[in-house]
N, C-alpha and C positions, 0 to 999 in steps of 0.2 A: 626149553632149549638150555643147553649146560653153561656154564660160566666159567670163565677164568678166576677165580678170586687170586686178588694181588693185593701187597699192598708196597701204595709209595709208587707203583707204577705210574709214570706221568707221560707217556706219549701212547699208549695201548697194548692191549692186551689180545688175544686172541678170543673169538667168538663162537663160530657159526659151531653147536655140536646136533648133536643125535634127537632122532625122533623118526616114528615110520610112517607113509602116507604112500598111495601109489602116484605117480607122477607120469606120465608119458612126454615121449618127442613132441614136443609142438613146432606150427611154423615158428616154428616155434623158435720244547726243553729247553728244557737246559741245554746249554752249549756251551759249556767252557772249553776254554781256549787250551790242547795240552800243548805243554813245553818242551824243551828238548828234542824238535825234531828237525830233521833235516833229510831233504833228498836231491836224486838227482834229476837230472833233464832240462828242457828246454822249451822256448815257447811253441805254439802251435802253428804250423804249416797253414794258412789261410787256403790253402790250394786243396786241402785232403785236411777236413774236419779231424777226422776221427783221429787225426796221426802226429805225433813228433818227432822232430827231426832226429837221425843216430848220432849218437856222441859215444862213439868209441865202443866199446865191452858193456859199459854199464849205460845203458838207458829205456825212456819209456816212451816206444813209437809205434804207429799203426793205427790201425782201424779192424775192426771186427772181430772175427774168431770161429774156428771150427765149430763146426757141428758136434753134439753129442752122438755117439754109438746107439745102437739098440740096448746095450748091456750097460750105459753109462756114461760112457767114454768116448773122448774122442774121435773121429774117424779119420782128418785129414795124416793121410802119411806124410813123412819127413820130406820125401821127393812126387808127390803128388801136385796136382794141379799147382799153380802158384797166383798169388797177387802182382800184379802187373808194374806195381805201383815200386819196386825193389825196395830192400833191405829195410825192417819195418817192427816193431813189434805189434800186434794186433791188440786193439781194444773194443770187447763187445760188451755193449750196456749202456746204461748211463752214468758214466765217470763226469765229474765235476773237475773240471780243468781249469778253473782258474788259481791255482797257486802253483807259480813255477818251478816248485822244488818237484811235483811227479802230480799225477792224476789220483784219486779219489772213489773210493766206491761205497754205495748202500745200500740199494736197492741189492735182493739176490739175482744171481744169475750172471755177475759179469765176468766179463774172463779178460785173462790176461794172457796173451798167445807169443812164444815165439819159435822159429826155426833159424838153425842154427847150424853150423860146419864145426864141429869141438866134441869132446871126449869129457867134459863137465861143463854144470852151470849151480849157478846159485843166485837166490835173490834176495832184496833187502826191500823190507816192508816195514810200513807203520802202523800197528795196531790204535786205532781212538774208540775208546768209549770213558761214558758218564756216567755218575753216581746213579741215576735214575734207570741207565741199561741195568736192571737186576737177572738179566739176560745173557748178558755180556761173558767172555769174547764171540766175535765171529770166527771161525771156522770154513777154510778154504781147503778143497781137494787140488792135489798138483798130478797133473799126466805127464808122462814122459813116454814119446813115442806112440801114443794112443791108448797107452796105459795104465789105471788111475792106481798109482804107489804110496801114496802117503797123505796125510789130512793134516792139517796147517791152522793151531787154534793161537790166534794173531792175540795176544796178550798186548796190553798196551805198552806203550814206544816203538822205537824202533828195533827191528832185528833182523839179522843176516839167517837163510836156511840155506842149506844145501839141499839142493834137488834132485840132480844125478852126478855120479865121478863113474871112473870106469869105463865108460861108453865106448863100442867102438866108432875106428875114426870113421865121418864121414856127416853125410845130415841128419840134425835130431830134430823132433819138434819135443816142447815142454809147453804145458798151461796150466795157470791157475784158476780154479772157478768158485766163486763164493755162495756157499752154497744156502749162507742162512741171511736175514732180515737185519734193515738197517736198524732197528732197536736193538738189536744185541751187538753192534758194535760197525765201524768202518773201517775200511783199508787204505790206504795210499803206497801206490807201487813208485818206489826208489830207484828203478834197474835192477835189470840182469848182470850178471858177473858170468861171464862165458871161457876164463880163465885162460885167456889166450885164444879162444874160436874165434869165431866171425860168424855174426849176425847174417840172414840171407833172407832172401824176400820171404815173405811168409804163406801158409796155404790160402787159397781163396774162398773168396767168402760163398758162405749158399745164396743164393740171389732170390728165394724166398725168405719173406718175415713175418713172423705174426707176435703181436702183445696180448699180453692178458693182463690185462687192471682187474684187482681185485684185493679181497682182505684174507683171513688164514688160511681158509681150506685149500685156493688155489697157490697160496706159498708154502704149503705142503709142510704147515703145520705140525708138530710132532711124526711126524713121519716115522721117525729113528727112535720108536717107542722101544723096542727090543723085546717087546711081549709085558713089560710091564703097564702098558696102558689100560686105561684110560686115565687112572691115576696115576701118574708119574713122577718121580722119587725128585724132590728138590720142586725148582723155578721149571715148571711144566712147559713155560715159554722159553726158556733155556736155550741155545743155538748148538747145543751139543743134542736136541730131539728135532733139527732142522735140515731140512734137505732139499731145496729146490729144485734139483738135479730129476726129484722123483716124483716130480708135479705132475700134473696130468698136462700142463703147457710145453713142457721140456718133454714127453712123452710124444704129443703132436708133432713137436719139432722133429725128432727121431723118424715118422712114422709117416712125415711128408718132406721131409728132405729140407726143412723150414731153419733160418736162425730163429731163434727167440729171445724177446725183451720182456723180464718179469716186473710190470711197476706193481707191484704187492705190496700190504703192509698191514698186518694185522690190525685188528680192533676197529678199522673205519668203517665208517659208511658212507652214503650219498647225501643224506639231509643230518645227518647224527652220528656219531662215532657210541660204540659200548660204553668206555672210557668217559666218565662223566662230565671230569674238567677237561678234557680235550676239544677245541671245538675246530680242531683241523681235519676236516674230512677229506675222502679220494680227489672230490671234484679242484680242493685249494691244493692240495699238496701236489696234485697231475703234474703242472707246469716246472716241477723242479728236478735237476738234478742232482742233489741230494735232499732226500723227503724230508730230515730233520733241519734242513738250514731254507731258512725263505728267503735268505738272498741269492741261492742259488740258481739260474735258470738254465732250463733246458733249453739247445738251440735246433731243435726238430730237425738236426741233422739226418735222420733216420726214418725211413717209411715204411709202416706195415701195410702188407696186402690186407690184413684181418687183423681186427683188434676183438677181441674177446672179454666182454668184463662180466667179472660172476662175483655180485656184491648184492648187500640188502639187507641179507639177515643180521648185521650187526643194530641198523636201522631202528628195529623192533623187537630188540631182544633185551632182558633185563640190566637197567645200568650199574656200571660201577666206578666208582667206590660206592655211590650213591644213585639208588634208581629215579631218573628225573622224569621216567614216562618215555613211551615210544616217540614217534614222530608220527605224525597223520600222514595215512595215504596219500594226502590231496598235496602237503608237502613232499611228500617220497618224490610223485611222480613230476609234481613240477622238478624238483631237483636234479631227479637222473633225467628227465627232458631236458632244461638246461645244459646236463652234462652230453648228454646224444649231440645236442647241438654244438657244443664245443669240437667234439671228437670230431664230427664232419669237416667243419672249417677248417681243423687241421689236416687232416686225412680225408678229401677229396674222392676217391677214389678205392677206398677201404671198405671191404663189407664187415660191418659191423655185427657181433653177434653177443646180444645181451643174453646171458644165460640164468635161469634159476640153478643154484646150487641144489646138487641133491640130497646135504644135508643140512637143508632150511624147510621146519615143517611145521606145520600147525597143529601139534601136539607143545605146546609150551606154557609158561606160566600165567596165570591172568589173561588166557584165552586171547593172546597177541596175535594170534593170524598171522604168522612172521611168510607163512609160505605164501596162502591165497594173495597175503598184500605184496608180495615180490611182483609174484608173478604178476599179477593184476595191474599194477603201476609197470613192470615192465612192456606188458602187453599195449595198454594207453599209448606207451611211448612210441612202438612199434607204429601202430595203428596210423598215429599223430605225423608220424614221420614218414611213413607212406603217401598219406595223405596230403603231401608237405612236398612230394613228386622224389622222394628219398628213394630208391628201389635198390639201394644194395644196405640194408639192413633187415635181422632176421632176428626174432626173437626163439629161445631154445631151452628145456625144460630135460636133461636127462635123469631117466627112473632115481627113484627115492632111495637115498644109502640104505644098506640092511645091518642089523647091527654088528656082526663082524666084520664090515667095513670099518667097524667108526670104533676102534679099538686103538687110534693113536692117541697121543696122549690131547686131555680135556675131552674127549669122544672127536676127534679129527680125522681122517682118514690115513687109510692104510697104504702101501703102496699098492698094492691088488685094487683098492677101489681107485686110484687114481689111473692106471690101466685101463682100467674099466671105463671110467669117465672120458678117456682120451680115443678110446677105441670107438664110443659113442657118438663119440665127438668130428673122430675123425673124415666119414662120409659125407658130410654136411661142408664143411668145409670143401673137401674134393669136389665135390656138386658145386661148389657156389664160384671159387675157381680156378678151375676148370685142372686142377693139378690130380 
């Protein structure tokens, strides 16, 4: 299995690479404090989680956000369906809300939505990252009108962009979507500047949701190789080779009319992270809203129909900086069982769907078994949890990368393979329900 080599990396690196094996369908930190910043808003609407109240041109309110396009992009038109909820800006993902100056982002995939009556907008955002992001900055796409104009790499402090001028009059939508990992850096939204527009309800949300937990492959890892992969030029974890947007979870979302929630985060695992001094795995970091602060908590405002996790191979794959040995099966599987059991308690009602990555295989060093032991601890868990009178989980195994899949950078998938995976992906889900 390939490696990240880093150095000085201290919260993770990316993992899961290349190897061939055939596979079939089964039922198958640091945290210092930066300075100088200031935003705008106010506190939270107890009544509608996800939203803050408007205060004028410039603010951060709402809940949710558009769908991505088939192409990308997003779908809700400017005068399309609306949220009910009036004049709003929308937040989808997991934004960290407790500091009053604006909301917070780390995880990829959240957006920042709004619609609007003006002829310009602009917005003021705060780039944070840390000596140890050698990753750093993050990188957000802005749509205007459904579609994607400009790329936005959030350098740290605060900074004003222009988004659109010119416009003709009448309703706009504009969104931000971030498209890379809370390791290379976070955002916090200040407000909109609508330059004399007005703010107006926003579009509505898709009323399907599905998450995917997981570590690089499904946060779509070097994605944005540009043909230079596998080896790619600089900090191969870089956020300038990131692109969540091209995941094969943001693809499902496209492909069943789904919002999506990406809790990814390179380097973890379930009983182990690659990263050697890390010992913050998926199962501790879950509970938060932003993965790099443990005082953060998530408040499960948010339910998925399907929760999707495609982890493991980091589990059993060679450590670094220093290799301290795999994890045993017998730990894997009690830990991702722990984790199954968590997920339920929270989500009720979610069919759940452990998946093997199709680029975890048992072609790796010192005869690690990274794939047999996924799978095989996944399957336990299945079994266990069946058995347990569980009947909406499903464990799920799509064919084996080939090696022009696995040409993003570190050997990570391509966009074609992520396609691919979601395409695979996608009947299994329709069957299960009922969409």
């Amino acid at each position: 299995m390939g490696r990240t080599a880093t150095k000085g990396l201290r919260r993770t690196v990316a993992a899961l690479s290349s190897a061939l094996l055939v596979a079939s369908l089964a039922l198958a930190c640091d945290t210092e404090t930066p300075s100088g910043t200031e935003t705008a808003g106010g506190p939270t609407d107890p009544t509608r989680p996800d939203t803050l109240p408007p205060d004028g041109a410039t603010l951060p309110d709402g809940d949710g956000g558009p769908p991505a396009a088939v192409d990308g992009g997003p779908t809700n038109a400017p005068d399309g369906p609306l949220d009910p909820g009036g004049p709003a800006v929308q937040l989808i993902g997991r934004f960290d809300r407790r500091d009053p100056r604006g909301p917070q982002c780390g995880f990829p995939g959240c957006r920042i939505v709004a619609r609007f009556d003006g002829t310009a907008v602009s917005v003021k955002l705060e780039g944070q990252y840390w000596s140890w992001m050698e990753g750093a900055p993050s990188e957000w796409d802005v749509s205007v009108d459904g579609v994607v104009t400009q790329k936005i790499v959030l350098t740290l402090g605060e900074h004003t962009f222009d988004l659109a001028s010119g416009l003709a009059p009448g309703p706009h939508l504009v969104e931000l979507y971030k498209r890379t990992e809370a390791q290379t850096g976070l955002g916090r939204f200040l407000g909109f500047d609508f330059k004399g527009g007005t703010l107006l309800a926003p579009p509505a949300r898709r009323p399907r949701h599905l998450e995917i937990i997981g570590d690089s492959q499904p946060a779509a890892f070097g994605v944005e190789h540009g043909g230079l992969g596998p080896n790619c030029p600089g900090v191969n974890w870089s956020g300038v080779y990131q692109n969540f947007r091209k995941s094969f979870a943001e693809r499902l979302g496209d492909m069943l009319g789904a919002e999506v929630f990406g809790t990814v985060y390179s380097g973890k695992g379930i009983a182990q992270n690659i990263w050697s001094t890390d010992d913050e795995t998926m199962p501790i970091i879950y509970g938060r809203a932003n993965p790099i602060d443990p005082a953060s908590a998530w408040d499960w405002s948010w339910s998925p129909d399907a929760v999707l996790v495609m982890m493991g191979g980091n589990d059993f794959a060679v450590g670094q900086p220093f290799d301290r040995g795999p994890t045993t099966l017998a730990a894997f599987t009690d830990a991702y069982r722990s984790f199954a059991v968590d997920l339920r308690g929270r989500y009720p009602n979610a069919w759940l769907v452990l998946l093997v990555s199709p680029s975890v295989s048992d072609a790796v060093p010192e005869g690690r078994q990274s794939r047999t032991n996924v799978a095989t601890g996944i399957h336990t868990v299945v079994t266990d949890r069946v058995a347990a009178g569980d009947t909406r989980i499903v464990e799920l195994a799509p064919p084996i990368a080939t090696p022009d899949e696995l040409v993003g950078c570190n050997g990570h998938g391509t966009a074609a393979y992520h396609e691919r995976v979601a395409q695979q992906i996608r009947p299994v889900l329709a069957q299960k329900l009922g969409w």
